[in-house]
N, CA, C and O atoms as a CHARMM CRD file, in Angstrom:
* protein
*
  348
    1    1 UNK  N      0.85200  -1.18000   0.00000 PROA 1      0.00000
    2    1 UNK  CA     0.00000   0.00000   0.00000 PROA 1      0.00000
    3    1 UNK  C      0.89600   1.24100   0.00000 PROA 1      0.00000
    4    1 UNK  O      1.89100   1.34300   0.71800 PROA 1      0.00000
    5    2 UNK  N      0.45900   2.20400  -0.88200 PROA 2      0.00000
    6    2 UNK  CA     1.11500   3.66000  -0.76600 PROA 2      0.00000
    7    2 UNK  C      1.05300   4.29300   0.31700 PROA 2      0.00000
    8    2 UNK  O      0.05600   4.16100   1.02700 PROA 2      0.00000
    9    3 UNK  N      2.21200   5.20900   0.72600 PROA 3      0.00000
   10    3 UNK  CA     2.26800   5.97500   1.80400 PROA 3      0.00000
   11    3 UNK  C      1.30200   6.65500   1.67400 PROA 3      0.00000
   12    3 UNK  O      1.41200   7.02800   2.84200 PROA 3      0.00000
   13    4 UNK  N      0.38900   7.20600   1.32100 PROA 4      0.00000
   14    4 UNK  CA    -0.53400   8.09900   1.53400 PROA 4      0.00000
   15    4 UNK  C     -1.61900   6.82900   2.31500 PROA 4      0.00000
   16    4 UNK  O     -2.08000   7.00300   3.44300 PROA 4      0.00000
   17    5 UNK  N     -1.83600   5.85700   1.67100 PROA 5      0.00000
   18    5 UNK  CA    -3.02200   5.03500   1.81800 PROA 5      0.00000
   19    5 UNK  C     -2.96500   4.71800   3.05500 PROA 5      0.00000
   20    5 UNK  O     -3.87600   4.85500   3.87100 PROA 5      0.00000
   21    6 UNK  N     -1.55200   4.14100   3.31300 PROA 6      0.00000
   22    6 UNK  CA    -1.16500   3.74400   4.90800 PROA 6      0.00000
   23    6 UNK  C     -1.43700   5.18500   6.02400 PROA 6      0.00000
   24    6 UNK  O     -2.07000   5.04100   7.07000 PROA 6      0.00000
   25    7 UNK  N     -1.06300   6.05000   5.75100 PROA 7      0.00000
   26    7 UNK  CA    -1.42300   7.23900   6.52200 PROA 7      0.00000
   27    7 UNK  C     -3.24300   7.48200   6.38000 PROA 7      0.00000
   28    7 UNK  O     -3.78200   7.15400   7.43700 PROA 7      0.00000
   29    8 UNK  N     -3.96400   7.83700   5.61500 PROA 8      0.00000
   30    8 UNK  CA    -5.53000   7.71500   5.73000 PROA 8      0.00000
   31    8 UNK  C     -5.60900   6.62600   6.40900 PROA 8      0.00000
   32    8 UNK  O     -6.30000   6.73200   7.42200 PROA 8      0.00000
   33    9 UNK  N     -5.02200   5.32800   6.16400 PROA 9      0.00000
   34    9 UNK  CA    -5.76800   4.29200   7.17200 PROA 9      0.00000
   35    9 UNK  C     -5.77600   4.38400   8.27500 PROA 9      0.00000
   36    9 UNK  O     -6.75500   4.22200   9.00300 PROA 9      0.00000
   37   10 UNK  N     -4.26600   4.76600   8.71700 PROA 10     0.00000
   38   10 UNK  CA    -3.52100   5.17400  10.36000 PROA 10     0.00000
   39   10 UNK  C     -4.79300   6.47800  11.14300 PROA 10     0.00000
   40   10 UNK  O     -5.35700   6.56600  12.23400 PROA 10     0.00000
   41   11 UNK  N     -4.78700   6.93800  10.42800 PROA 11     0.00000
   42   11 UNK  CA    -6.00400   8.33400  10.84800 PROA 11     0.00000
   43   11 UNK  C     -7.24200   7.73500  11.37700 PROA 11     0.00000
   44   11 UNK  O     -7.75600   7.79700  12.49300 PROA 11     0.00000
   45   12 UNK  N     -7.70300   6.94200   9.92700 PROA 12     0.00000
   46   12 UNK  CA    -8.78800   6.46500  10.13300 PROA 12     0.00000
   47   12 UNK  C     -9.24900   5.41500  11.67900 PROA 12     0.00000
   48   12 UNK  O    -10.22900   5.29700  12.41400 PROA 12     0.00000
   49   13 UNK  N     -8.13100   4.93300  11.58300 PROA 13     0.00000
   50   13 UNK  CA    -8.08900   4.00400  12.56400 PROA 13     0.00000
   51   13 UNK  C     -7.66000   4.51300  14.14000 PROA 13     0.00000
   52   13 UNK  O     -7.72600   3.85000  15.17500 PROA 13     0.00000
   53   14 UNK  N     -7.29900   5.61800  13.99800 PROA 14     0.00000
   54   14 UNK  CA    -7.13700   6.53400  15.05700 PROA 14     0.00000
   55   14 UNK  C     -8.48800   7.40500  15.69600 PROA 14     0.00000
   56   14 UNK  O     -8.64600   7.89200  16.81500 PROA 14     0.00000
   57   15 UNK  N     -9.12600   7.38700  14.83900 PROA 15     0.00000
   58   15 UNK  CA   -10.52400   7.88600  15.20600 PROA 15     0.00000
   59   15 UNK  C    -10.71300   9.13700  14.33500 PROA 15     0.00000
   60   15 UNK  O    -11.88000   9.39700  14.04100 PROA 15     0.00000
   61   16 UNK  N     -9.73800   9.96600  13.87000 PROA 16     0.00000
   62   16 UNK  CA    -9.77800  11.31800  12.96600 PROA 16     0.00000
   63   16 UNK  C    -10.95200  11.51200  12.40400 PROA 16     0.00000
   64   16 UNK  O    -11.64500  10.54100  12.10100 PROA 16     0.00000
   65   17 UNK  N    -11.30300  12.59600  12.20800 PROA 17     0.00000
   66   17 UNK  CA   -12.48800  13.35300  11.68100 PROA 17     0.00000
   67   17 UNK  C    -11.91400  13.38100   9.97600 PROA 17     0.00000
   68   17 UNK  O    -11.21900  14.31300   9.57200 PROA 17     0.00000
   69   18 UNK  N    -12.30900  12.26500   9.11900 PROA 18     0.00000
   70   18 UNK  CA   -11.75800  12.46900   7.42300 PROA 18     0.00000
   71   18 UNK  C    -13.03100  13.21800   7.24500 PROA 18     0.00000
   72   18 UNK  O    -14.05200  13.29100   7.92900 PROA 18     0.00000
   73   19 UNK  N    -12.62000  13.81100   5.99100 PROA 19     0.00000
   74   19 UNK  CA   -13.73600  14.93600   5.33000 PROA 19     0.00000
   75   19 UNK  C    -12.99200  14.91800   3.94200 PROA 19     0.00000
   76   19 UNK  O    -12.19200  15.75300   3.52000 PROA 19     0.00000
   77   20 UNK  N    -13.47800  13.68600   3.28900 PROA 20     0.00000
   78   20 UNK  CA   -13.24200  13.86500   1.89300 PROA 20     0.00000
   79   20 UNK  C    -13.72600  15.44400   1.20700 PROA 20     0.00000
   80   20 UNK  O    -14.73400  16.07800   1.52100 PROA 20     0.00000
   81   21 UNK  N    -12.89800  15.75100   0.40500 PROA 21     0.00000
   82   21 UNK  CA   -12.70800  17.07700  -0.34600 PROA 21     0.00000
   83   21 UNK  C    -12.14800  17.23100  -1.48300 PROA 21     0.00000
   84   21 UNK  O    -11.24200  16.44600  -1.76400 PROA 21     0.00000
   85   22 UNK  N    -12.44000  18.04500  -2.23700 PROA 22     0.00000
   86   22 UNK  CA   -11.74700  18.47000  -3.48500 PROA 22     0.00000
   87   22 UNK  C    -11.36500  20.39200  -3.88500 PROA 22     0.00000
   88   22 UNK  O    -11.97700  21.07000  -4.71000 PROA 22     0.00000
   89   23 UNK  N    -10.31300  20.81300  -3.08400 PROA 23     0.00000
   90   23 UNK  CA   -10.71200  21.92500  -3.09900 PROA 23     0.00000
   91   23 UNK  C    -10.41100  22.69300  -4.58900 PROA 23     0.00000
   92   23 UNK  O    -10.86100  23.78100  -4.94800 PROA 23     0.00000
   93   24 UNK  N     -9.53300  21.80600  -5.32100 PROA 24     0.00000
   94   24 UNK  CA    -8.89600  22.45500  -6.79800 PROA 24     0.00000
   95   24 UNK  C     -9.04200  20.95200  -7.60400 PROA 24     0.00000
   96   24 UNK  O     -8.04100  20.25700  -7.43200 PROA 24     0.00000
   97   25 UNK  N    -10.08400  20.33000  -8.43700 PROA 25     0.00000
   98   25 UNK  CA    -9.93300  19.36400  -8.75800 PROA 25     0.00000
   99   25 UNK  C     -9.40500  19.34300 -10.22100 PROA 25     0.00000
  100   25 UNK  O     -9.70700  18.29800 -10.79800 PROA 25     0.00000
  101   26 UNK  N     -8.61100  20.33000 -11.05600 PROA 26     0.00000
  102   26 UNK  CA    -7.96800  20.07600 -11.97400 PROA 26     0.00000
  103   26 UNK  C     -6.87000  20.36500 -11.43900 PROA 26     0.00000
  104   26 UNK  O     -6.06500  19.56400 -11.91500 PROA 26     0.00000
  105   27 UNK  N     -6.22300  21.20200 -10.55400 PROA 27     0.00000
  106   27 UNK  CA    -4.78600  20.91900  -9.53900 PROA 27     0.00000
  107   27 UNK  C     -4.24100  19.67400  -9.17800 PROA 27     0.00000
  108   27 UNK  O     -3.04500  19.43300  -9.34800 PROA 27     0.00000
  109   28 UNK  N     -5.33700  18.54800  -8.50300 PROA 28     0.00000
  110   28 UNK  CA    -5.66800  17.43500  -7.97300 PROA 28     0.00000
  111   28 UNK  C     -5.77400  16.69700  -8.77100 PROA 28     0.00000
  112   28 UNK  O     -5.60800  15.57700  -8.28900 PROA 28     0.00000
  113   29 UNK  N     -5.98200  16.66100  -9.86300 PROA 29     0.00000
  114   29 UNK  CA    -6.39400  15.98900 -10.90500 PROA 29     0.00000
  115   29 UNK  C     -7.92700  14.60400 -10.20100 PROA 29     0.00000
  116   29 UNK  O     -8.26500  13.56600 -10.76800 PROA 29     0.00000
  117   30 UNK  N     -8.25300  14.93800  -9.43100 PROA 30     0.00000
  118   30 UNK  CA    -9.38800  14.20900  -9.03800 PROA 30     0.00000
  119   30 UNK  C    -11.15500  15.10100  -8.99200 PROA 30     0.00000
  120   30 UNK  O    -11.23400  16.29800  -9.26700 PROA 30     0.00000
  121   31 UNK  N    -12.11800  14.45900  -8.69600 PROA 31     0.00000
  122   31 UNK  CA   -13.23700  15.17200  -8.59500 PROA 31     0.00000
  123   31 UNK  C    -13.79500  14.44400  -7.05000 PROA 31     0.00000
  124   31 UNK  O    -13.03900  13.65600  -6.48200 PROA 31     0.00000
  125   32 UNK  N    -14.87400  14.70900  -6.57200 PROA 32     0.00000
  126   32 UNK  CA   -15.57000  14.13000  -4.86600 PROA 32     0.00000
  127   32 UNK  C    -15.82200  12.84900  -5.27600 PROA 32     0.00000
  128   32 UNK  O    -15.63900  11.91400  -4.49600 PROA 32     0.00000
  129   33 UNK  N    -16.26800  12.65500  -6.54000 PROA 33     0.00000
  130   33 UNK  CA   -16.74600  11.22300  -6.26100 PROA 33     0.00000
  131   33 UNK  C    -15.10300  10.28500  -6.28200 PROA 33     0.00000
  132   33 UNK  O    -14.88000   9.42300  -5.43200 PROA 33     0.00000
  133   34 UNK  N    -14.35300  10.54400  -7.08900 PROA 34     0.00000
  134   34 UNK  CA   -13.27600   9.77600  -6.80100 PROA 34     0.00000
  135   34 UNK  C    -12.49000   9.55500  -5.68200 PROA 34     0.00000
  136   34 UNK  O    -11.75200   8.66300  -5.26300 PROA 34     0.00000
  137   35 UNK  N    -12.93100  10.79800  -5.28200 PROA 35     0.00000
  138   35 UNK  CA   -12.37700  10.67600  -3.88200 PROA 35     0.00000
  139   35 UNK  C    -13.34200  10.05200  -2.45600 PROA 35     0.00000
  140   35 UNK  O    -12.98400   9.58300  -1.37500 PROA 35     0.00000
  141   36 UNK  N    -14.68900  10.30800  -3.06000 PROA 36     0.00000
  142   36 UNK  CA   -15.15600   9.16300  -2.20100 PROA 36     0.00000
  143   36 UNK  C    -14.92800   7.78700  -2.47200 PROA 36     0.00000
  144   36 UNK  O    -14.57800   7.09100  -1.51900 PROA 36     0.00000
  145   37 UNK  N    -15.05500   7.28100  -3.54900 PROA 37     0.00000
  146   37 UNK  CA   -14.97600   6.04200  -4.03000 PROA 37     0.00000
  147   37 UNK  C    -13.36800   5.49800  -3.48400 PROA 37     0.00000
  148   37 UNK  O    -13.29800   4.61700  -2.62700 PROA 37     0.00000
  149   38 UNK  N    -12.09600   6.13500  -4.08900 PROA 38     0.00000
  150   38 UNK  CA   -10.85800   6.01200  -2.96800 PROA 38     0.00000
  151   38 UNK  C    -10.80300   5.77900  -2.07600 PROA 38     0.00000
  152   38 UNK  O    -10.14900   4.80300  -1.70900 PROA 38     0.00000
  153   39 UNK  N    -11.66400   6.79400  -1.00600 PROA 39     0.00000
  154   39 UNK  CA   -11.26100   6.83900   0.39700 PROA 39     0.00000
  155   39 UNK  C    -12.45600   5.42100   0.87800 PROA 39     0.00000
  156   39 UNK  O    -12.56400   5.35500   2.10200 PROA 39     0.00000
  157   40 UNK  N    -13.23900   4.43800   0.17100 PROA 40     0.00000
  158   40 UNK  CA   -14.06800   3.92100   0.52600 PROA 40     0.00000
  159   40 UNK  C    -13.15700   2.67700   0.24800 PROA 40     0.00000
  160   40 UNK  O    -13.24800   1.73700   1.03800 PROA 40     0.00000
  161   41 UNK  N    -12.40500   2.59900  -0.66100 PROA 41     0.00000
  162   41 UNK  CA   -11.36200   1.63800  -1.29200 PROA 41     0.00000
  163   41 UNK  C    -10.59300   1.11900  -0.50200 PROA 41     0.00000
  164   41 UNK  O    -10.72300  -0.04100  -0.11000 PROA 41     0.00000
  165   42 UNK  N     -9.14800   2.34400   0.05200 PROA 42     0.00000
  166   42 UNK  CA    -8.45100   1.90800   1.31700 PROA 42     0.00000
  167   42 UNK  C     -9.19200   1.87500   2.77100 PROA 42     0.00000
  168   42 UNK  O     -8.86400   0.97700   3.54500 PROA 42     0.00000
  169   43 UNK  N     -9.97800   2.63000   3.08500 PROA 43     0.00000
  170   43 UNK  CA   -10.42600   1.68500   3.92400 PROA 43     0.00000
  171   43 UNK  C    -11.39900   0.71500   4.68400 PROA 43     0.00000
  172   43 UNK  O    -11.68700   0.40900   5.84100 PROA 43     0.00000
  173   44 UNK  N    -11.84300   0.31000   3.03400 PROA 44     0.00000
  174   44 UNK  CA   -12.56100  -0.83000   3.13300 PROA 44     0.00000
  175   44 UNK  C    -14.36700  -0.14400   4.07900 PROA 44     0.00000
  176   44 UNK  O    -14.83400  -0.63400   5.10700 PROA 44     0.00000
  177   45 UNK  N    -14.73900   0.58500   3.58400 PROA 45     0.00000
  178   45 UNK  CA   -16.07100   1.15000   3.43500 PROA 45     0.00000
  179   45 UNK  C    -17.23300   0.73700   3.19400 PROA 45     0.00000
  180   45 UNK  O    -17.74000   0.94800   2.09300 PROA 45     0.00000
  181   46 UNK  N    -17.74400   0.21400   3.95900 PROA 46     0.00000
  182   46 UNK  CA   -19.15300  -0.42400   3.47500 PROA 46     0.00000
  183   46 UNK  C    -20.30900   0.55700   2.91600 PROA 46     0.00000
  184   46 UNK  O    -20.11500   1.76300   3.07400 PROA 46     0.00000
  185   47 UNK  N    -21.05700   0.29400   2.51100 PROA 47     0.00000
  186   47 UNK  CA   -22.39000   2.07100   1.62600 PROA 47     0.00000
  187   47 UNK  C    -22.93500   2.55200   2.65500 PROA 47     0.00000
  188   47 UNK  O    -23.18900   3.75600   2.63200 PROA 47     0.00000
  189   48 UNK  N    -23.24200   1.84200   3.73600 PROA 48     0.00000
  190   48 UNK  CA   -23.72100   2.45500   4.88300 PROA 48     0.00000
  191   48 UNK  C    -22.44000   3.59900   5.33300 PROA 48     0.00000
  192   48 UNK  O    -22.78400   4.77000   5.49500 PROA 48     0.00000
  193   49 UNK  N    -21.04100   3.23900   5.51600 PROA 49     0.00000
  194   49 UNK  CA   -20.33100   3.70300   6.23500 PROA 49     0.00000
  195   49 UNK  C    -19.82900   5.44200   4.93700 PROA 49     0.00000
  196   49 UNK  O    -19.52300   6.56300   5.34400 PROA 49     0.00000
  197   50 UNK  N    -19.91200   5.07900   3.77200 PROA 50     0.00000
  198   50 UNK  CA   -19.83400   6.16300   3.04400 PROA 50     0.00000
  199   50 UNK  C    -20.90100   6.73900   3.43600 PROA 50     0.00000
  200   50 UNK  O    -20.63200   7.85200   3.88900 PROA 50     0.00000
  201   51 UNK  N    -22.17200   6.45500   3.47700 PROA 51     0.00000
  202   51 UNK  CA   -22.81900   7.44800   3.16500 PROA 51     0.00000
  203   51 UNK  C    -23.56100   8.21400   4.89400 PROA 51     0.00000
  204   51 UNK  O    -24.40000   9.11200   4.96300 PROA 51     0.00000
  205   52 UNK  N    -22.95800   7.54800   5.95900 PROA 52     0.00000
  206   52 UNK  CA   -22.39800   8.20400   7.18300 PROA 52     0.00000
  207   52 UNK  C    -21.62200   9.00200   7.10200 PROA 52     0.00000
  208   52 UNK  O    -21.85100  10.07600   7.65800 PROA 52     0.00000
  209   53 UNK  N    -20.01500   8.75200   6.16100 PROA 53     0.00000
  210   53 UNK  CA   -19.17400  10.15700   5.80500 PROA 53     0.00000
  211   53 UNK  C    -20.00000  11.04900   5.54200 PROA 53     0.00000
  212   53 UNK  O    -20.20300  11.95800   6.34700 PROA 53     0.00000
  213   54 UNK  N    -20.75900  10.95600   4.14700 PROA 54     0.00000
  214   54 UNK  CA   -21.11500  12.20700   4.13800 PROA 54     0.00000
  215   54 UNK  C    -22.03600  12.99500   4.70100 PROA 54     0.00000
  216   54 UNK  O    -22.02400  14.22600   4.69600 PROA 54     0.00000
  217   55 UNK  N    -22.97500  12.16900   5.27000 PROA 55     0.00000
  218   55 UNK  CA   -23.74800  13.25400   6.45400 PROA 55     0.00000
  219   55 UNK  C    -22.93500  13.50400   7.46500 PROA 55     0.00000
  220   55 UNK  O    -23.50100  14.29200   8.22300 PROA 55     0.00000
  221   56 UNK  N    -21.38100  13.08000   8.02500 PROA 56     0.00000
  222   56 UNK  CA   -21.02800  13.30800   9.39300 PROA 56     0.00000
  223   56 UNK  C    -19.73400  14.97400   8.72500 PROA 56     0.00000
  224   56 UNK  O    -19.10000  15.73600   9.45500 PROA 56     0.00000
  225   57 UNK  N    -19.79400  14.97200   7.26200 PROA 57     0.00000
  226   57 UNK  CA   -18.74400  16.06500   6.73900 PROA 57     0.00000
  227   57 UNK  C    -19.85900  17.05800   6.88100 PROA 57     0.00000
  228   57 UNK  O    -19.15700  18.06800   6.93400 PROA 57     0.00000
  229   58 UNK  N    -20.98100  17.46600   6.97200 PROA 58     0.00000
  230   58 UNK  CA   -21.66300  18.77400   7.25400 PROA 58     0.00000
  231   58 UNK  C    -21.21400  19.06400   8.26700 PROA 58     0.00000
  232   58 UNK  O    -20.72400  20.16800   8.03200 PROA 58     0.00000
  233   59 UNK  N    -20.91100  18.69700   9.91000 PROA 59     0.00000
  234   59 UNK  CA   -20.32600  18.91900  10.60900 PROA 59     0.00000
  235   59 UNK  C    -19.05600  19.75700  10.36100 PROA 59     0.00000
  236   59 UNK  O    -18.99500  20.78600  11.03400 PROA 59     0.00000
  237   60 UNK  N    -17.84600  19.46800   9.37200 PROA 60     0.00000
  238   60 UNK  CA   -17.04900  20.13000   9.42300 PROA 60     0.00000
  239   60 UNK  C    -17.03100  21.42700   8.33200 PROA 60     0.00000
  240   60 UNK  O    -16.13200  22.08900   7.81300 PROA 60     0.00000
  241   61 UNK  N    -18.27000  21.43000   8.27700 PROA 61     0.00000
  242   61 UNK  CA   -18.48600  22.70200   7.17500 PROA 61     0.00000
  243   61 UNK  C    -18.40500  24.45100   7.87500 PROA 61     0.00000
  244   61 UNK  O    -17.88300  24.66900   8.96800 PROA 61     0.00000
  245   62 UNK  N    -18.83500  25.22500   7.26600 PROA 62     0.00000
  246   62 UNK  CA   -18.50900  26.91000   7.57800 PROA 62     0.00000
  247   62 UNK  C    -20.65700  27.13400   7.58300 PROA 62     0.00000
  248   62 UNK  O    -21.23500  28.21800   7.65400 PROA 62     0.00000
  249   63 UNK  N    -21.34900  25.72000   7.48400 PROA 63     0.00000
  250   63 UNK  CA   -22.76800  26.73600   7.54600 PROA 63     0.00000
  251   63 UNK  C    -23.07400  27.00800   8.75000 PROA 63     0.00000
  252   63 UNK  O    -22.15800  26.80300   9.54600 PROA 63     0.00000
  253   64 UNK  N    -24.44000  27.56100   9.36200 PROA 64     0.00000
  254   64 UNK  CA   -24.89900  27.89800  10.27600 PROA 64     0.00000
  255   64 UNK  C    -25.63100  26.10900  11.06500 PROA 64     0.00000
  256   64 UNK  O    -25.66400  25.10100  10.35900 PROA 64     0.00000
  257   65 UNK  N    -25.86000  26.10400  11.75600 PROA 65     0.00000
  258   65 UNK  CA   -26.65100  24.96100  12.35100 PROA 65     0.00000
  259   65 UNK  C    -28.03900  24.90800  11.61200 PROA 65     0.00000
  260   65 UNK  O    -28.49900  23.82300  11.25700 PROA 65     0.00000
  261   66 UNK  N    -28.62100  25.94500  11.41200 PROA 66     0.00000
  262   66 UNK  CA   -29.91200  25.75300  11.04700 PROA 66     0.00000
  263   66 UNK  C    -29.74600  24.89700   9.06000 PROA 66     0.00000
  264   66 UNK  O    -30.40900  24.01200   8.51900 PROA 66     0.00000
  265   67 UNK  N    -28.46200  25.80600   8.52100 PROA 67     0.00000
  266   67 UNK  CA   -28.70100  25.17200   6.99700 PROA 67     0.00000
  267   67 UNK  C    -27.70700  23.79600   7.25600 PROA 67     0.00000
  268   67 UNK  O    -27.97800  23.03600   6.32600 PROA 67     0.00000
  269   68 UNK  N    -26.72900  23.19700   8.08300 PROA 68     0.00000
  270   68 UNK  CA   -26.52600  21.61800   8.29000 PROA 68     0.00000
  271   68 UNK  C    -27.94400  21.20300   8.72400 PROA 68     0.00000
  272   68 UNK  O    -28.40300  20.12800   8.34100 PROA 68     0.00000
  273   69 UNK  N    -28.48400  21.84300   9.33400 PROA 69     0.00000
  274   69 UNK  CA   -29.88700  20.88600   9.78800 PROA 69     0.00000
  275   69 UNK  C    -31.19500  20.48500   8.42800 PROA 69     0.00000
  276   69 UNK  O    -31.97200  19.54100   8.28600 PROA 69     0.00000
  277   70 UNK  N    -30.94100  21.60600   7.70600 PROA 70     0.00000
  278   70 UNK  CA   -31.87100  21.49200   6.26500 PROA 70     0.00000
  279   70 UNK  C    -30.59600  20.57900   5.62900 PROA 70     0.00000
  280   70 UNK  O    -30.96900  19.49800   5.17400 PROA 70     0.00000
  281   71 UNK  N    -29.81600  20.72600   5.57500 PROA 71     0.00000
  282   71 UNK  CA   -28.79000  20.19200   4.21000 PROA 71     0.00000
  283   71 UNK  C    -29.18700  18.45900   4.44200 PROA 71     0.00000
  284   71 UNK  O    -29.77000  17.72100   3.64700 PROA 71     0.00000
  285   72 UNK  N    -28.41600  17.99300   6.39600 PROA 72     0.00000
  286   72 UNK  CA   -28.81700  16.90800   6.57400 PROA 72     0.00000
  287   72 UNK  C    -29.40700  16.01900   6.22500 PROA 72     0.00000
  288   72 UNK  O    -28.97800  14.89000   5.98500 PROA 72     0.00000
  289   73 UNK  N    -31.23800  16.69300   6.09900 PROA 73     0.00000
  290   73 UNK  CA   -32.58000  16.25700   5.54800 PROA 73     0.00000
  291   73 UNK  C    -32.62000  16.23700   4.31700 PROA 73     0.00000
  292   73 UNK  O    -33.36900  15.42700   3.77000 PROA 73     0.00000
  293   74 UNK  N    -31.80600  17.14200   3.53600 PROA 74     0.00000
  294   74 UNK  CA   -31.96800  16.72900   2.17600 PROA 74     0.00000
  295   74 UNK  C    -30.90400  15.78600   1.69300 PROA 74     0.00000
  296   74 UNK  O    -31.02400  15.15900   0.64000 PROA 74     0.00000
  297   75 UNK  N    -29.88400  15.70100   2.46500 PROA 75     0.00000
  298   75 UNK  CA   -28.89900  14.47900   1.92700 PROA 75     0.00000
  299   75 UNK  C    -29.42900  13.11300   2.72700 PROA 75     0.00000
  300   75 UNK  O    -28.94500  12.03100   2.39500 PROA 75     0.00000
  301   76 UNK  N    -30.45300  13.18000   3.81000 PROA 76     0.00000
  302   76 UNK  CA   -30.48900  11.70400   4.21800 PROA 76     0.00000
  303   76 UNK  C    -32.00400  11.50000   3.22700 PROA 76     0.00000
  304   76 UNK  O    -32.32600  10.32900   3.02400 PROA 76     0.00000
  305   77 UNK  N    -32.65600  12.29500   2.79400 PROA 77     0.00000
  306   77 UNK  CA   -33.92800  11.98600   1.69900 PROA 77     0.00000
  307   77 UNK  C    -32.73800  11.16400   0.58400 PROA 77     0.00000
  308   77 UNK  O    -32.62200   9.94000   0.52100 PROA 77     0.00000
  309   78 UNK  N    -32.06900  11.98700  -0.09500 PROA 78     0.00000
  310   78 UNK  CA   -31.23100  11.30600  -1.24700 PROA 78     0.00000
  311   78 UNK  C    -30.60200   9.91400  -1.24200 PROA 78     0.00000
  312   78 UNK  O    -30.68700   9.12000  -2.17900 PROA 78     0.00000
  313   79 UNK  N    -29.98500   9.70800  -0.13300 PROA 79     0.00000
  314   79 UNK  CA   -29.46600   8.76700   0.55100 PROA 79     0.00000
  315   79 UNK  C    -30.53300   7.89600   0.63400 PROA 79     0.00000
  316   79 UNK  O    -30.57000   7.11200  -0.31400 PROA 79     0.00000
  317   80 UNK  N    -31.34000   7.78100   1.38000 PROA 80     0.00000
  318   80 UNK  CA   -32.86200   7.29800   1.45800 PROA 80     0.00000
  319   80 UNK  C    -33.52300   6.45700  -0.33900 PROA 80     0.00000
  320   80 UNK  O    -33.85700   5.30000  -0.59700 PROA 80     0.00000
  321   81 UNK  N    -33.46300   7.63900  -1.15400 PROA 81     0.00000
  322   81 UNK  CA   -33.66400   7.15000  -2.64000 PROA 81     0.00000
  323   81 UNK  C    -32.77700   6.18700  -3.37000 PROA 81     0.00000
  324   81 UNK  O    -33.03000   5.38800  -4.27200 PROA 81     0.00000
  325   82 UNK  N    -31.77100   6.45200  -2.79400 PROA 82     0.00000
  326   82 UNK  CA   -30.43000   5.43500  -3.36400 PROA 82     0.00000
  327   82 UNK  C    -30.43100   4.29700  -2.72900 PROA 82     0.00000
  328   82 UNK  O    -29.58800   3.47900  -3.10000 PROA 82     0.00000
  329   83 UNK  N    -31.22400   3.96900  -1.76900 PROA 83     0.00000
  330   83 UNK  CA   -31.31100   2.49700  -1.43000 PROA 83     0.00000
  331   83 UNK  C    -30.09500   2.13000  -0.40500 PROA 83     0.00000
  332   83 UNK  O    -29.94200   0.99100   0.03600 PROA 83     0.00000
  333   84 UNK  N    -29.22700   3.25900  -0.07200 PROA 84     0.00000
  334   84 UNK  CA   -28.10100   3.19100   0.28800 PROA 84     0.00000
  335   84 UNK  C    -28.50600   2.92300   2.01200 PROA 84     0.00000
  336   84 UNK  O    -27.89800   1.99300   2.54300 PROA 84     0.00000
  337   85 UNK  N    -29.44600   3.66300   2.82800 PROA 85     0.00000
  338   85 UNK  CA   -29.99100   3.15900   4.15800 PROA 85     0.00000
  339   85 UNK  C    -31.02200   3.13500   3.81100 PROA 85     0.00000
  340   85 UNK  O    -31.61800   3.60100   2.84100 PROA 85     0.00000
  341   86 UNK  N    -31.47600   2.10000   5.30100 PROA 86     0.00000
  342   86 UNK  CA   -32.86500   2.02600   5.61100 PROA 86     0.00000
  343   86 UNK  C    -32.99600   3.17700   5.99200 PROA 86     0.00000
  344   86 UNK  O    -32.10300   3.99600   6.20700 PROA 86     0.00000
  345   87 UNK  N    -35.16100   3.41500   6.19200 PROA 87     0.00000
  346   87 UNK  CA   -35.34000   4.61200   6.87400 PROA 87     0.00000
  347   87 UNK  C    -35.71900   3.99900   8.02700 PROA 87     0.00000
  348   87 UNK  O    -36.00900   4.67100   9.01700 PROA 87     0.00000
């Protein structure tokens, strides 16, 4: 495994707050979904556990509580449609 991979895992496994991101994705040469799909890769991610990332990354966002609390609801409806959790 690549040093990067071994370090996300080490984090991961440390308890760290990951927050997949893309802040320049032709810099990066990547886009979010690759980088979700990656970060679901090394460390072994089940659809439930992705799609926990991404409702638990509103948390590390710049909105107010009230628009994570709308955003939430509209990403666990989506989530919900994708078959990805139960409700």
């Amino acid at each position: 495994m690549e040093k990067r991979a071994e370090t996300l895992k080490a984090m991961h496994e440390a308890g760290l707050f990951l927050v997949p991101c893309t802040d320049d994705p032709p810099m990066f040469g990547t886009d979010i979904g690759t980088t979700y799909v990656t970060m679901a890769r090394i460390l072994s991610l089940s659809v439930e556990d992705v799609a926990a990332l991404s409702l638990r990354t509103l948390e590390a966002s710049w909105l107010s509580d009230a628009e994570k609390v709308a955003m939430k609801k509209e990403f666990q409806a989506e989530i919900l449609s994708l078959g990805a959790l139960k409700a």
